[in-house]
C-alpha positions as CSV (number, residue, x, y, z in Angstrom):
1,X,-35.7,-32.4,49.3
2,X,-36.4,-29.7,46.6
3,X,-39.1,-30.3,44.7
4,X,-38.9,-31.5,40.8
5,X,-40.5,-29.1,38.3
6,X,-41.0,-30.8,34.9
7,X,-42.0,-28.5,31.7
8,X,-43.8,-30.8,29.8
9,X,-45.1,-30.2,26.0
10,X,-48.8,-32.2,26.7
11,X,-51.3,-32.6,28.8
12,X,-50.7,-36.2,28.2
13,X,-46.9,-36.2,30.0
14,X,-48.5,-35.1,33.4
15,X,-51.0,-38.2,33.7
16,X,-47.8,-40.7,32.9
17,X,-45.4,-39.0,34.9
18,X,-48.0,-37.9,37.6
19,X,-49.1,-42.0,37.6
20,X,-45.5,-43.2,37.2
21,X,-42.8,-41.4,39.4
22,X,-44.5,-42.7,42.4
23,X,-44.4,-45.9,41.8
24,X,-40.9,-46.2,40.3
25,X,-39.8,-43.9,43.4
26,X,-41.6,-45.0,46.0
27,X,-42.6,-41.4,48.8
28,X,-42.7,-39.3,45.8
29,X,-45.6,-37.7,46.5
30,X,-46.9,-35.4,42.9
31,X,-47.4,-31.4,43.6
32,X,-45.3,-32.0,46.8
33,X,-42.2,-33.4,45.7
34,X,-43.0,-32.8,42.0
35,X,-45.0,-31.1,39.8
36,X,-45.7,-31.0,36.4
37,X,-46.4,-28.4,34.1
38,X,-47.8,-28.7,30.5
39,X,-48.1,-26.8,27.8
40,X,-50.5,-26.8,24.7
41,X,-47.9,-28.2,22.5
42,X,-43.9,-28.4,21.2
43,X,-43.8,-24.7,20.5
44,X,-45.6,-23.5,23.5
45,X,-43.5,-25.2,25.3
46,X,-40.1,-23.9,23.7
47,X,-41.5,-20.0,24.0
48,X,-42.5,-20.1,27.3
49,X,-38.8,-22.5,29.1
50,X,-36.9,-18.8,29.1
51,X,-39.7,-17.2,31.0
52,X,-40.6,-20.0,33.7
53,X,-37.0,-20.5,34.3
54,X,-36.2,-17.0,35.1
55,X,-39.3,-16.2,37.0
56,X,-39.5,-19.7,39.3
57,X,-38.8,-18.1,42.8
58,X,-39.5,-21.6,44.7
59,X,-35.9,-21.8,46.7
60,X,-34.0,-25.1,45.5
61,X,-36.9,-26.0,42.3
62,X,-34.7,-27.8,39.8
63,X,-36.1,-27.8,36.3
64,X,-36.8,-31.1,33.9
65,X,-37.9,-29.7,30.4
66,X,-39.5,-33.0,28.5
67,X,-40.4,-32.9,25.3
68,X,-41.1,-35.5,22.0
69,X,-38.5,-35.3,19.1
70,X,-41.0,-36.0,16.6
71,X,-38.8,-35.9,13.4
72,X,-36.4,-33.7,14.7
73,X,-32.6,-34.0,14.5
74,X,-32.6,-35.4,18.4
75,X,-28.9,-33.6,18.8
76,X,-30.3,-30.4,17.4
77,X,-33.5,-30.2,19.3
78,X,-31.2,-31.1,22.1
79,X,-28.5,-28.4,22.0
80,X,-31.3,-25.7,21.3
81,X,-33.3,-26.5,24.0
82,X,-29.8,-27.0,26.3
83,X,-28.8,-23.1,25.0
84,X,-32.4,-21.9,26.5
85,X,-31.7,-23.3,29.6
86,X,-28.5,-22.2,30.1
87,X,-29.5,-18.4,28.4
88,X,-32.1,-18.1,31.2
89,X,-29.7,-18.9,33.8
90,X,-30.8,-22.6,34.6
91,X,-28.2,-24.6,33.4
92,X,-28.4,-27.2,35.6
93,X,-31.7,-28.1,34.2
94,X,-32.1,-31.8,32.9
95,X,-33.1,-32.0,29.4
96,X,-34.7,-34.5,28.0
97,X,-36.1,-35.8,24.5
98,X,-39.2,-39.0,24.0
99,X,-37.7,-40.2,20.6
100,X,-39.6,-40.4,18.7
101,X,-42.7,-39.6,20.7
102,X,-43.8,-40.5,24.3
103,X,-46.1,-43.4,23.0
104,X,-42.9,-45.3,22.1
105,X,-42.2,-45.5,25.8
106,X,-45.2,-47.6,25.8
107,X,-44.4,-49.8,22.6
108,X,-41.1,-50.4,24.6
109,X,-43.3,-52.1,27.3
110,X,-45.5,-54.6,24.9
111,X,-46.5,-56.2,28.3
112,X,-47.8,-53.1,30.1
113,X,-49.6,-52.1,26.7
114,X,-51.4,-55.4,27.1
115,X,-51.8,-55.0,30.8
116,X,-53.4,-51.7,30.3
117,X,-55.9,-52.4,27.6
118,X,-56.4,-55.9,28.8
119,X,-55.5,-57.6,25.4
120,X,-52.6,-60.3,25.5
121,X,-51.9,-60.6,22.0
122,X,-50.1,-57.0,22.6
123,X,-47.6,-59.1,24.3
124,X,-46.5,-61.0,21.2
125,X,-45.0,-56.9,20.0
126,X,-42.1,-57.7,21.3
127,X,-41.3,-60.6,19.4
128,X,-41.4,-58.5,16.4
129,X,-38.5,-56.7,15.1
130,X,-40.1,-53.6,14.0
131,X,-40.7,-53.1,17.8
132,X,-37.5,-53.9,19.6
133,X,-36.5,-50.7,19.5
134,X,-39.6,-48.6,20.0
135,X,-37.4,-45.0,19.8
136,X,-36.9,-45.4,15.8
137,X,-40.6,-46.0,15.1
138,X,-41.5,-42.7,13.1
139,X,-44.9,-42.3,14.4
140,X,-45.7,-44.0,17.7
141,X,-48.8,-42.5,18.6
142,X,-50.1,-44.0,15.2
143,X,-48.6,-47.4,15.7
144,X,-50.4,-47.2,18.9
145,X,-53.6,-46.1,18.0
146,X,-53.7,-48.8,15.1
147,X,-52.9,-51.3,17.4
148,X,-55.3,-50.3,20.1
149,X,-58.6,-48.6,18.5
150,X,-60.0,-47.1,21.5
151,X,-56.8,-45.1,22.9
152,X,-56.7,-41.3,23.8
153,X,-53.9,-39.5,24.7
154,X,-54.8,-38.7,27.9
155,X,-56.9,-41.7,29.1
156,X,-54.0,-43.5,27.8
157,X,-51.2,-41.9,29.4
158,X,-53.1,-42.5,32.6
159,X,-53.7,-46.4,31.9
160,X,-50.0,-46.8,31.1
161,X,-48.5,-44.6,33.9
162,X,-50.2,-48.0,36.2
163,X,-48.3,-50.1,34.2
164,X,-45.0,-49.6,32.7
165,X,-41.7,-51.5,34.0
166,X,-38.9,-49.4,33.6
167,X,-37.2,-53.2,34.0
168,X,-38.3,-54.4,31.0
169,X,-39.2,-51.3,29.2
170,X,-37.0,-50.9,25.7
171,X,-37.1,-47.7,25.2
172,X,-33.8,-45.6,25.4
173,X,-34.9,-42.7,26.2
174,X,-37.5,-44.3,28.7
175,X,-34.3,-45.4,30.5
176,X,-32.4,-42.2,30.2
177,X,-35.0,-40.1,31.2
178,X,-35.2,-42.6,35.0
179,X,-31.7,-42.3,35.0
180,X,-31.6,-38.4,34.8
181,X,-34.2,-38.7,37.5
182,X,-32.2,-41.0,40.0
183,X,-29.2,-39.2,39.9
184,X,-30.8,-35.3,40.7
185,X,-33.1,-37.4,43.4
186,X,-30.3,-39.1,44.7
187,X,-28.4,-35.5,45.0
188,X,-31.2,-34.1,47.2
């Protein structure tokens, strides 16, 4: 199998995805099978896609570039980022946007929020409309923080990469992303 390569915006996107991908497909095996690469931010990020994806020399590597929309027009953010890839001769590589932000992937999950921080009245979120669909929250990481005191970016992608059901997750582009993932796993 070639191995995954996901340019990542944050520090924060390697602990969940480094946490997660095993568990939700089970013998990936991080560095190995997949690694991830962050950057110091959105821009960061966007400068330095052309460069990595012309210089990767690793024989079969296929390319994820992940990234929050934050109040971006998604389709716009989308298509630019799509024109890089295919500009630096990768145009097979999966893009793929965290609408809003990646903390809305965990506001899609009330339970595993709950789980995580070991407080069940997180559950109740998804009784509540504002939360049923987590990608149109404008500011997730807020919502989060306000709703858990003591979470970190970091600390907390970690906690929630142990956690998160992509079986009862709400979050479109949560699902998107795992279906993206499936099919380039599933073709080798």
């Amino acid at each position: 199998m070639s191995r995954l390569v996901f340019l990542l915006e944050e520090p924060s996107s390697k602990q969940l995805l480094d946490g997660l991908l095993p568990r939700v497909f089970p013998g990936l095996v991080p560095e190995r099978d997949f690694l991830c690469i962050p950057h110091e931010g959105k821009q960061d990020l966007i400068r330095s896609i052309p460069r990595k994806l012309r210089g990767w020399t690793e024989p079969g590597a296929r390319f994820v570039v992940l990234l929050d929309q934050d109040l971006e027009d998604c389709h716009d953010l989308k298509e630019r980022l799509c024109n890089l890839v295919r500009e630096a001769g990768r145009p097979e590589t999966m893009v793929r946007l965290a609408c809003r932000e990646l903390e809305a992937w965990y506001l899609g999950d009330p339970e595993a929020l709950a789980e995580a921080y070991e407080c069940a009245g997180l559950k109740s979120l998804a009784d509540k409309a504002r939360f049923r669909n987590p990608d149109q929250i404008q500011k997730p990481s807020q919502e989060v923080a306000r709703l858990v005191p003591q979470f970190q970016k970091i600390a907390g992608a970690r906690r929630m990469a142990r956690h998160l059901d992509p079986e009862r997750n709400r979050s479109r582009s949560f699902q998107v992303l795992l279906e993206g993932l499936h099919k380039l796993l599933e073709a080798g």
